[in-house]
PDB file with SEQRES, HELIX, SHEET and CRYST1 records, atoms N, CA, C and O in Angstrom:
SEQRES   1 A   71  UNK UNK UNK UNK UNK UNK UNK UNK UNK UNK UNK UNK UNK          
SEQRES   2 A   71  UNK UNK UNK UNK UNK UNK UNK UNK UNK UNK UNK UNK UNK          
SEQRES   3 A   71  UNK UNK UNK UNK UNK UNK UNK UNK UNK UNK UNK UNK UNK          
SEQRES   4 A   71  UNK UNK UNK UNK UNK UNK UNK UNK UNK UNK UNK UNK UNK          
SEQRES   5 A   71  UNK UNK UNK UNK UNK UNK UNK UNK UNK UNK UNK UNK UNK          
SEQRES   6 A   71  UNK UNK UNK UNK UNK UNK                                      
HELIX    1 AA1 UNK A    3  UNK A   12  1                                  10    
HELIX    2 AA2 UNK A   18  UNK A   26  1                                   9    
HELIX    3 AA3 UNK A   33  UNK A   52  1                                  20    
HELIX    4 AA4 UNK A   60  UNK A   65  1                                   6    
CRYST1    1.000    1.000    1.000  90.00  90.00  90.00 P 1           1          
ATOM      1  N   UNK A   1     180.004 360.662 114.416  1.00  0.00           N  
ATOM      2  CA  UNK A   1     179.463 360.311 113.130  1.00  0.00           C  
ATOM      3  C   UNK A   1     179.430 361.580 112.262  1.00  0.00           C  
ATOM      4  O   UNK A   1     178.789 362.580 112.585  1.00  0.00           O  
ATOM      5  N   UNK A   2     180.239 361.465 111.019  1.00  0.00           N  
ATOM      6  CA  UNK A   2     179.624 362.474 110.164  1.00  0.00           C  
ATOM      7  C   UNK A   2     178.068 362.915 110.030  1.00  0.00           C  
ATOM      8  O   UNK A   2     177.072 362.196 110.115  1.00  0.00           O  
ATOM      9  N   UNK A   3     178.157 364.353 109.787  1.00  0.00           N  
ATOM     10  CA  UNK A   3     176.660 364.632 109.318  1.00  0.00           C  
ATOM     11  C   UNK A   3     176.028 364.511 108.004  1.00  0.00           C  
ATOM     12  O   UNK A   3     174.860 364.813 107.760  1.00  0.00           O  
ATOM     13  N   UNK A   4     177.179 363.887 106.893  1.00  0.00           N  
ATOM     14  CA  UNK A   4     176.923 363.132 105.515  1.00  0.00           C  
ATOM     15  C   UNK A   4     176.527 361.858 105.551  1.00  0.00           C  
ATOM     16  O   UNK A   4     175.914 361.297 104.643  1.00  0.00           O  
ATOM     17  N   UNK A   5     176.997 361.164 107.019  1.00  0.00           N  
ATOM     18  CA  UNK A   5     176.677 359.992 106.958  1.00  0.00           C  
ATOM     19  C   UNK A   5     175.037 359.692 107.627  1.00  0.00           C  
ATOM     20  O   UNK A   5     174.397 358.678 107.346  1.00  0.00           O  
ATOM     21  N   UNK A   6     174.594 360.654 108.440  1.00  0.00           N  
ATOM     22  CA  UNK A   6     173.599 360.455 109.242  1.00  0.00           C  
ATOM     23  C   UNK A   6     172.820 361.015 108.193  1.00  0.00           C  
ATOM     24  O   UNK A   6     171.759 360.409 108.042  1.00  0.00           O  
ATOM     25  N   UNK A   7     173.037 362.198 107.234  1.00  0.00           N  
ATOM     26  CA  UNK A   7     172.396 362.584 106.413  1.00  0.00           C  
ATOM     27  C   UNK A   7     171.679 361.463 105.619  1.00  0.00           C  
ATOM     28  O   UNK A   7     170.464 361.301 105.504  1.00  0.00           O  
ATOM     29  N   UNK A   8     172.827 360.620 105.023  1.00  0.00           N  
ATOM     30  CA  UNK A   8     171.998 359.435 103.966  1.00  0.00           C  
ATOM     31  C   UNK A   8     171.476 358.420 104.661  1.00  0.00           C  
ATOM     32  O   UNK A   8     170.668 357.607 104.211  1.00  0.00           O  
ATOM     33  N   UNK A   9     171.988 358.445 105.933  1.00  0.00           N  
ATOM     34  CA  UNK A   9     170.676 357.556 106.430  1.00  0.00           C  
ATOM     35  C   UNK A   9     169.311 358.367 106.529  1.00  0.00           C  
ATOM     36  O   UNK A   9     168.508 358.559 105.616  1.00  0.00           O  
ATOM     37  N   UNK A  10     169.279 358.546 107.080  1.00  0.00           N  
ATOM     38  CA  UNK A  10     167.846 359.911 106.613  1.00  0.00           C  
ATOM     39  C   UNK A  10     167.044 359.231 105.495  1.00  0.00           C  
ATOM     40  O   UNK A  10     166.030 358.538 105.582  1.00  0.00           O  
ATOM     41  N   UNK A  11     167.738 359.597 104.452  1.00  0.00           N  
ATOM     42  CA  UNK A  11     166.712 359.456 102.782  1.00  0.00           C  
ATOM     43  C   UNK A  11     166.114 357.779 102.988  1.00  0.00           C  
ATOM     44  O   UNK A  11     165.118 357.346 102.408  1.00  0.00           O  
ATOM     45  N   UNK A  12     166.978 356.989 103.945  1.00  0.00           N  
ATOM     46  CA  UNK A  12     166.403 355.848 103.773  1.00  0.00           C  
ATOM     47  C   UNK A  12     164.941 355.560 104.500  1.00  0.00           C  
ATOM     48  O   UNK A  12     164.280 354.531 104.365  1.00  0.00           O  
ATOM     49  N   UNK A  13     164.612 356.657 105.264  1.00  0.00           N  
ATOM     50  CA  UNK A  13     163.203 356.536 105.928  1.00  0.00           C  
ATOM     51  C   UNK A  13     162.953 357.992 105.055  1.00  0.00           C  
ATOM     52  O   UNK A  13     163.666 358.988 104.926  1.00  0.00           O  
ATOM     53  N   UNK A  14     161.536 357.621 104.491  1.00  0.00           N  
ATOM     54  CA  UNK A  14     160.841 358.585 104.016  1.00  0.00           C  
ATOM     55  C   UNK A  14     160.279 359.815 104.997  1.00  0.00           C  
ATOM     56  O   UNK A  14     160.270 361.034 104.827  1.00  0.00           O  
ATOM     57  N   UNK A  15     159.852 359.043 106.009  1.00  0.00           N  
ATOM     58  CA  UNK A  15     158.974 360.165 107.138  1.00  0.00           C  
ATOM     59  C   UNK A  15     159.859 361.170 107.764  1.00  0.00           C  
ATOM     60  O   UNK A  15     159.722 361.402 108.965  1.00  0.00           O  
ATOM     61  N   UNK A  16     160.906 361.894 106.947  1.00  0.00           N  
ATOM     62  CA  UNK A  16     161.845 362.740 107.510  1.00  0.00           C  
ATOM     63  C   UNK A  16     160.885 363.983 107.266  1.00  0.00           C  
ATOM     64  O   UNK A  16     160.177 364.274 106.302  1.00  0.00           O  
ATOM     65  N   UNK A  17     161.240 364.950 109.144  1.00  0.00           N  
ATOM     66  CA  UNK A  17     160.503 365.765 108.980  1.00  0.00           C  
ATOM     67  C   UNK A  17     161.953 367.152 109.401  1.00  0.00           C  
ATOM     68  O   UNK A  17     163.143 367.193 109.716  1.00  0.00           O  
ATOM     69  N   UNK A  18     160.495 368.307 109.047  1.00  0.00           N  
ATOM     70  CA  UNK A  18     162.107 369.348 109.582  1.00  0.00           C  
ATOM     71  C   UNK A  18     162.765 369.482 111.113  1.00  0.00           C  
ATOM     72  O   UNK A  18     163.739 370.036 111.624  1.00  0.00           O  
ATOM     73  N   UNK A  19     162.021 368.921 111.396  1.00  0.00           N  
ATOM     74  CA  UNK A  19     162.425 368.595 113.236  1.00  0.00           C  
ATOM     75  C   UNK A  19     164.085 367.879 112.533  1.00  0.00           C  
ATOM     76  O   UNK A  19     165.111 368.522 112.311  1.00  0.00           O  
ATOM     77  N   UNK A  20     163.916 366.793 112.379  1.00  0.00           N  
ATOM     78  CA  UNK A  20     165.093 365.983 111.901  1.00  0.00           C  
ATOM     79  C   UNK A  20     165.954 366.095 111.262  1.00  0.00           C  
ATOM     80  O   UNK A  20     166.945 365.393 111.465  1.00  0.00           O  
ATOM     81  N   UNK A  21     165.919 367.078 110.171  1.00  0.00           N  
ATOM     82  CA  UNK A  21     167.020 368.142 109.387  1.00  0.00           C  
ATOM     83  C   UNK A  21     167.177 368.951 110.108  1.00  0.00           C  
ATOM     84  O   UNK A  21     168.332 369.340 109.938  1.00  0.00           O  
ATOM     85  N   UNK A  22     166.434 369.834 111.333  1.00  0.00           N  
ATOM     86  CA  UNK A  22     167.344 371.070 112.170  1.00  0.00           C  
ATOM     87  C   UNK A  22     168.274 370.095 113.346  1.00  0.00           C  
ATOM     88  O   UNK A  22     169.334 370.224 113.959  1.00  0.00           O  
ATOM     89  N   UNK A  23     167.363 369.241 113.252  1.00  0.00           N  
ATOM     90  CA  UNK A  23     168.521 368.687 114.395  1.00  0.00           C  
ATOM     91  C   UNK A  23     169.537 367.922 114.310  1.00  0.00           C  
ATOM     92  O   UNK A  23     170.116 367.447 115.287  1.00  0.00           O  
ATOM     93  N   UNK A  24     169.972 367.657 112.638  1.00  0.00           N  
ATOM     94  CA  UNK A  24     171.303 367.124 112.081  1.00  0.00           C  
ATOM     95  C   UNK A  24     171.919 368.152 111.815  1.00  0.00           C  
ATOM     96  O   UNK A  24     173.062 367.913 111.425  1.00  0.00           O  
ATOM     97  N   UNK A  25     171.577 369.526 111.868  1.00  0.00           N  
ATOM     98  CA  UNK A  25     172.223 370.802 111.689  1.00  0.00           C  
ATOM     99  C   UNK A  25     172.649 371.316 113.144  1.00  0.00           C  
ATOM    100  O   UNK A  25     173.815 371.708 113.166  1.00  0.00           O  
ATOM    101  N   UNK A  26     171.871 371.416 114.541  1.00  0.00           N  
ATOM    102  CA  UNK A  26     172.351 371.908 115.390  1.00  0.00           C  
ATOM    103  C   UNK A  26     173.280 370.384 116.040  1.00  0.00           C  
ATOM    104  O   UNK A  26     174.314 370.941 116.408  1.00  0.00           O  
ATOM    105  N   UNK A  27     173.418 369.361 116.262  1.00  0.00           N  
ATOM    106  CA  UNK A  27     174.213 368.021 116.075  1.00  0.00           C  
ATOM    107  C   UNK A  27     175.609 368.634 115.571  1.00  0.00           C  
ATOM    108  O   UNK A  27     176.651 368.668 116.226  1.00  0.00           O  
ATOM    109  N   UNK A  28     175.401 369.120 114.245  1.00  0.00           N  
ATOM    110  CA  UNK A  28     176.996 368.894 113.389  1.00  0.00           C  
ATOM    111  C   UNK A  28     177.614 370.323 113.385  1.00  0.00           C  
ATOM    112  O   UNK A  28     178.725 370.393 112.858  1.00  0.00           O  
ATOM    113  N   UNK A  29     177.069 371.510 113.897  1.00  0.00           N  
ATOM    114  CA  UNK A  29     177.250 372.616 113.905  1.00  0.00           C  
ATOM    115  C   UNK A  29     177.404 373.034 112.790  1.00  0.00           C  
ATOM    116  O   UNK A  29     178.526 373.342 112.388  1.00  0.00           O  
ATOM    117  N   UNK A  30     176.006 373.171 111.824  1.00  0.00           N  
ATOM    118  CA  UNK A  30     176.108 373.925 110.258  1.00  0.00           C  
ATOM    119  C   UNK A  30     175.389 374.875 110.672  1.00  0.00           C  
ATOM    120  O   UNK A  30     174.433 374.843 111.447  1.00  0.00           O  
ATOM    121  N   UNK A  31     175.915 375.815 110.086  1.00  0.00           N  
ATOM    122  CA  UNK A  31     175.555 377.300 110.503  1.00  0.00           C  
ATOM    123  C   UNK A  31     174.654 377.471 109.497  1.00  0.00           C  
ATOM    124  O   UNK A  31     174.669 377.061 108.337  1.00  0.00           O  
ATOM    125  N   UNK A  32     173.560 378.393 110.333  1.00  0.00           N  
ATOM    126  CA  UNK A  32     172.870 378.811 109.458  1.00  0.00           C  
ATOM    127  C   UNK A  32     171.697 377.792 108.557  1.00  0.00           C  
ATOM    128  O   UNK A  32     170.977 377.965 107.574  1.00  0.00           O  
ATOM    129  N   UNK A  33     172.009 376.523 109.627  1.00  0.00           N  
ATOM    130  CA  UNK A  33     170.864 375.513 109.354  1.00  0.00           C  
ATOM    131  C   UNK A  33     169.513 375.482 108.572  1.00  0.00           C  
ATOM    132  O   UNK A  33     169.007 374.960 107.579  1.00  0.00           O  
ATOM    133  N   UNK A  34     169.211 376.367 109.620  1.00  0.00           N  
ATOM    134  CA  UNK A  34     167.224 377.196 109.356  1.00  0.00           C  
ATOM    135  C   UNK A  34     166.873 377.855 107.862  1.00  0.00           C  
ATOM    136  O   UNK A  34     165.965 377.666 107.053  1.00  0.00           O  
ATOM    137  N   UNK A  35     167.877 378.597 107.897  1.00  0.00           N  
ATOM    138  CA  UNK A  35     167.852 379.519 106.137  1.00  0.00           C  
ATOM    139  C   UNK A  35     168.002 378.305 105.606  1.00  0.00           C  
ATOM    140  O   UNK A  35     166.939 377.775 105.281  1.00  0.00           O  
ATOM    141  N   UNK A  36     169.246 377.521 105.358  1.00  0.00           N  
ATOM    142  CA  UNK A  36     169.868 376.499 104.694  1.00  0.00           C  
ATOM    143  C   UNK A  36     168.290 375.397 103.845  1.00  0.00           C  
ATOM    144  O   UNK A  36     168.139 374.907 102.725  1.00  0.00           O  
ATOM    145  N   UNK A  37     167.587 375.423 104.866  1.00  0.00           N  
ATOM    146  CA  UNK A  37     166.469 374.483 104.989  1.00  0.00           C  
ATOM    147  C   UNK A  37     165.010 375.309 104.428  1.00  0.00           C  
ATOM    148  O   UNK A  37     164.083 374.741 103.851  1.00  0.00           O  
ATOM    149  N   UNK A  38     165.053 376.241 104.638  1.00  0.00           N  
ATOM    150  CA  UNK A  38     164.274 377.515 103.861  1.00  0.00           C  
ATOM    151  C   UNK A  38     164.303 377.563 102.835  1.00  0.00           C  
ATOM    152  O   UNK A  38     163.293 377.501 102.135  1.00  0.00           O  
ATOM    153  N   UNK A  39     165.895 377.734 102.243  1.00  0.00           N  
ATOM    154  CA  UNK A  39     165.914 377.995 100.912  1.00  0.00           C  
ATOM    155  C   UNK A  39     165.773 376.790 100.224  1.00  0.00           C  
ATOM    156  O   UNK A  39     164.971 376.953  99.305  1.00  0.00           O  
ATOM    157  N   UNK A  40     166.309 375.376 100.282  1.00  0.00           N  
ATOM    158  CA  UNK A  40     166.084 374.031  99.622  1.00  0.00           C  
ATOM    159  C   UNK A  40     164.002 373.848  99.239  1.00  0.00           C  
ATOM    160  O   UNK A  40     163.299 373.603  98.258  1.00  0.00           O  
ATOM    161  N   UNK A  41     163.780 374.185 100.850  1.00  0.00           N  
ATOM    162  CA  UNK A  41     161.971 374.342 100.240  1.00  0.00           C  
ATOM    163  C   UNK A  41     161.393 374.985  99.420  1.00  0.00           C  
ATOM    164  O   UNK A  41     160.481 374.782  98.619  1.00  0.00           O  
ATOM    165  N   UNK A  42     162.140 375.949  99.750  1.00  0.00           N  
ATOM    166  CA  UNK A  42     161.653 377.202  98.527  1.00  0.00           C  
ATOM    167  C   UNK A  42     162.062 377.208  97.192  1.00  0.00           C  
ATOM    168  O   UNK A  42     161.364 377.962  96.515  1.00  0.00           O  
ATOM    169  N   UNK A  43     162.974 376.617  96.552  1.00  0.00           N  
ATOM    170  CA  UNK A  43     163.246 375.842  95.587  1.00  0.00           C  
ATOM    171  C   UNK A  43     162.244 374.882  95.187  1.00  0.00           C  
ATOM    172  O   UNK A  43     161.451 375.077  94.266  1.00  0.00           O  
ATOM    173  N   UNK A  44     162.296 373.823  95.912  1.00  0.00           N  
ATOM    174  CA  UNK A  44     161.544 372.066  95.855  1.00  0.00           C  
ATOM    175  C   UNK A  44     159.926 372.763  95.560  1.00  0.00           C  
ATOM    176  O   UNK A  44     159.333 372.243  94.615  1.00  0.00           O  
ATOM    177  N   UNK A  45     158.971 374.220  96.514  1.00  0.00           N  
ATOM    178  CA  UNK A  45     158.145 374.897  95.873  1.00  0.00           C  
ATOM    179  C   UNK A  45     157.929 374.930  94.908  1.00  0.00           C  
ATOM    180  O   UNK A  45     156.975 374.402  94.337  1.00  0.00           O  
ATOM    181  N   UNK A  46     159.188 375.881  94.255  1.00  0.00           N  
ATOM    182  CA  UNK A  46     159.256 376.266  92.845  1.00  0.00           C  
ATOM    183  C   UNK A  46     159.588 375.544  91.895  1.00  0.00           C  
ATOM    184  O   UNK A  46     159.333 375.796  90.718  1.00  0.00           O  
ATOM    185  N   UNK A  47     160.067 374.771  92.220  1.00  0.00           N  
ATOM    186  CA  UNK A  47     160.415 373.282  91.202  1.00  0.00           C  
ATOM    187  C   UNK A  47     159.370 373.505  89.469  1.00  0.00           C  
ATOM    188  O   UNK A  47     159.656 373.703  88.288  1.00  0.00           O  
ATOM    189  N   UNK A  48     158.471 373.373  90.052  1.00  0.00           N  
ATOM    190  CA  UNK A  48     157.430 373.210  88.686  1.00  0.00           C  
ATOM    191  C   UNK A  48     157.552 374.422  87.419  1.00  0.00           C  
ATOM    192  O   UNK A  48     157.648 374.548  86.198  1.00  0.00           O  
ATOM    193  N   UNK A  49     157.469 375.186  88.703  1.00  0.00           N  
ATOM    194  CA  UNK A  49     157.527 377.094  87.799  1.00  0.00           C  
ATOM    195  C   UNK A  49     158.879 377.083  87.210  1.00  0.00           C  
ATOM    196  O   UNK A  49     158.902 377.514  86.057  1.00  0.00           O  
ATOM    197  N   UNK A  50     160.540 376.528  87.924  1.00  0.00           N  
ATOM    198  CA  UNK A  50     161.444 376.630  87.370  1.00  0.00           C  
ATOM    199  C   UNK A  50     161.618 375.798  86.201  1.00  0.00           C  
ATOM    200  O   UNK A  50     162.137 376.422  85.274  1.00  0.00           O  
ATOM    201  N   UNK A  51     161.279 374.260  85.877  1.00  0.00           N  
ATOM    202  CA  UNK A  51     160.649 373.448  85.030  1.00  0.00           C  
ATOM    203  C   UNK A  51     160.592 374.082  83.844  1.00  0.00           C  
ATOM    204  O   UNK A  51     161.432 374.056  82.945  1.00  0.00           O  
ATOM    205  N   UNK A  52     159.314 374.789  83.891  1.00  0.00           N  
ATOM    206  CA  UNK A  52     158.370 374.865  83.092  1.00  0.00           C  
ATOM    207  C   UNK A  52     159.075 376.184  82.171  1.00  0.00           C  
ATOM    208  O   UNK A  52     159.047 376.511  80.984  1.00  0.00           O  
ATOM    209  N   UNK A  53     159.716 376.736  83.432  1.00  0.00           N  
ATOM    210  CA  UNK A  53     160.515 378.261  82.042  1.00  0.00           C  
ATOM    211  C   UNK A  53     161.399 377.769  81.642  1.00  0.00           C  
ATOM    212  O   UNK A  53     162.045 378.498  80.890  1.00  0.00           O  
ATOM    213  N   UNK A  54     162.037 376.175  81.877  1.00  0.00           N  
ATOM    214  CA  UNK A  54     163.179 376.055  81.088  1.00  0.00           C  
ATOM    215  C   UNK A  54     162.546 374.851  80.159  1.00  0.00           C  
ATOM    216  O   UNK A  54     163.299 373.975  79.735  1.00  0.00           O  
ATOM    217  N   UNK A  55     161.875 374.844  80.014  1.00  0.00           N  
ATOM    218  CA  UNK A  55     160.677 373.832  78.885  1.00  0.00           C  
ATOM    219  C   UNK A  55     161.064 372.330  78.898  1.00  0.00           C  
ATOM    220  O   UNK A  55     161.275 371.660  77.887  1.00  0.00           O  
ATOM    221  N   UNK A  56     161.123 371.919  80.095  1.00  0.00           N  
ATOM    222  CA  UNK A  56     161.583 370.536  80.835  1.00  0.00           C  
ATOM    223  C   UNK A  56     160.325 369.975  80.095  1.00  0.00           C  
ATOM    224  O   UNK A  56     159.381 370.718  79.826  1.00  0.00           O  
ATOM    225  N   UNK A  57     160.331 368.754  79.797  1.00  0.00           N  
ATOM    226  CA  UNK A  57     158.520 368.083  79.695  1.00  0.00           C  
ATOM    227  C   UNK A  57     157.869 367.552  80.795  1.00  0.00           C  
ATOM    228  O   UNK A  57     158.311 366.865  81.716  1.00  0.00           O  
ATOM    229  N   UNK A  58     157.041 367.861  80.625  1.00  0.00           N  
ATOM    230  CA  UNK A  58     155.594 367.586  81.599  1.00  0.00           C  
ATOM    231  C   UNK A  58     155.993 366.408  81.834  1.00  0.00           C  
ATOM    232  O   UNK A  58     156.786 366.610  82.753  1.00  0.00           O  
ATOM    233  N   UNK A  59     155.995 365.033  81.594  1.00  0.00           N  
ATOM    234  CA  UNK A  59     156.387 364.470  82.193  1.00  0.00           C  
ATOM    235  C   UNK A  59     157.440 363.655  83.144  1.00  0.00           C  
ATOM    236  O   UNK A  59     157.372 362.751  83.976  1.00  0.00           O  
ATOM    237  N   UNK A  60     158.326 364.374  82.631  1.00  0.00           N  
ATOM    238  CA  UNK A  60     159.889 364.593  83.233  1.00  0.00           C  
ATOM    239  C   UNK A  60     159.370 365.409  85.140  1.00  0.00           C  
ATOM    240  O   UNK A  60     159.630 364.945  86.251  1.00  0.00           O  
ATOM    241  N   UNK A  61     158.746 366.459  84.839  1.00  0.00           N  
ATOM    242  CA  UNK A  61     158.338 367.565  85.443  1.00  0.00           C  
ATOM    243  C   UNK A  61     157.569 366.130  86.615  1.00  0.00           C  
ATOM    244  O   UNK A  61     158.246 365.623  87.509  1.00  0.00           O  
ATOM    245  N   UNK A  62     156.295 365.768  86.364  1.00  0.00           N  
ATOM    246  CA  UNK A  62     155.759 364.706  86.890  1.00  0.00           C  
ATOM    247  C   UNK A  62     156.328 363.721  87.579  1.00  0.00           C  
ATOM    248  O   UNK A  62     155.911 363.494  88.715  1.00  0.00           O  
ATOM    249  N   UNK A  63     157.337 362.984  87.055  1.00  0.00           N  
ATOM    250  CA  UNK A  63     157.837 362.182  87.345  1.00  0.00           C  
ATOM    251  C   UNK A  63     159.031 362.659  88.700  1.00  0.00           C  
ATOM    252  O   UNK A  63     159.246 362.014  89.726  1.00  0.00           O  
ATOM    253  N   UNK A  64     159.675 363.994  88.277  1.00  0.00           N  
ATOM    254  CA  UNK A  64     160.789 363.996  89.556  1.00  0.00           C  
ATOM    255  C   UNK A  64     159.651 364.437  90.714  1.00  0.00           C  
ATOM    256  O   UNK A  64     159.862 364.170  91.897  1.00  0.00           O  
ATOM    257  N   UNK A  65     158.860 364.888  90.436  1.00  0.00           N  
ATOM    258  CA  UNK A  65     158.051 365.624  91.454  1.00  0.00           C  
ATOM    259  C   UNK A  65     157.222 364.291  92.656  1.00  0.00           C  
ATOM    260  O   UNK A  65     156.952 364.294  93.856  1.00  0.00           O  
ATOM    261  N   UNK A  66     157.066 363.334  91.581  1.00  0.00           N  
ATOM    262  CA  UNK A  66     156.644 362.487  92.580  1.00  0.00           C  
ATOM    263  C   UNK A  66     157.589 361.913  93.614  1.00  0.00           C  
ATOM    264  O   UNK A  66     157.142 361.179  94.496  1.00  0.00           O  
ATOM    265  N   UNK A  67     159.340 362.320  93.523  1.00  0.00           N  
ATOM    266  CA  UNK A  67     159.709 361.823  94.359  1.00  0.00           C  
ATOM    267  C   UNK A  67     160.649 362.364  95.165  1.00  0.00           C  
ATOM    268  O   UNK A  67     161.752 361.953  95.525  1.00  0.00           O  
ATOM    269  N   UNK A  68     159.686 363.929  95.528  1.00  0.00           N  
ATOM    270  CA  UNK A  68     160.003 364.686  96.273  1.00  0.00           C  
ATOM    271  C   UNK A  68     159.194 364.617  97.676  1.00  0.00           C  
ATOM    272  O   UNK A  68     158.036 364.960  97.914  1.00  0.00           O  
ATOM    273  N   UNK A  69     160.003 364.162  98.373  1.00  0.00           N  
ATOM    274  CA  UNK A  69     159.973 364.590 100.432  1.00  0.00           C  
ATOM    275  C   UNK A  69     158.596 365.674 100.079  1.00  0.00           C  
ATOM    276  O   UNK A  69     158.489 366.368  99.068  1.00  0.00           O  
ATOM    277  N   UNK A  70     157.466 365.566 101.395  1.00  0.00           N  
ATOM    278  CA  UNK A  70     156.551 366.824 101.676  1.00  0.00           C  
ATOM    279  C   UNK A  70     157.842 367.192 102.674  1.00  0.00           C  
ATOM    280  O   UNK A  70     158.794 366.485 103.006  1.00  0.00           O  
ATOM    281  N   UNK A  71     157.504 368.590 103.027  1.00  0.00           N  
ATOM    282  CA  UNK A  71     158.348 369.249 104.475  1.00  0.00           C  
ATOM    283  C   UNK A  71     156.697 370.043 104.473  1.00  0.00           C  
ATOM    284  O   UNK A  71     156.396 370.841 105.360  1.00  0.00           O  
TER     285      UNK A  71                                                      
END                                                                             
């Protein structure tokens, strides 16, 4: 099975945790998995702060945020 395909099954259950993204990474052999998954959080973090310096509106800002994955 592709790891694009197991990937979008994924999004279809919400309760995806990082257990389940490292282990579609060590599965498909993507290197460098762990960072890979680091840096997407650390982004999805900053989401608001990046937003906000590019003068997105608050509720734009609100709205994608609610339908962001916790990790």
């Amino acid at each position: 099975m592709e790891w694009w395909y197991t990937f979008e099954l994924l999004f279809i259950n919400e309760n995806i945790t990082r257990y389940d993204l490292e282990k579609i990474g060590l599965q498909n052999d993507i290197q460098d998995s762990k960072d890979l998954i680091d840096a997407v959080a650390n982004a999805i973090a900053n989401f608001e702060t990046y937003a906000k310096d590019l003068a997105i509106d608050n509720h734009l800002i609100a709205s994608m945020k609610a339908d962001f994955v916790k990790m």
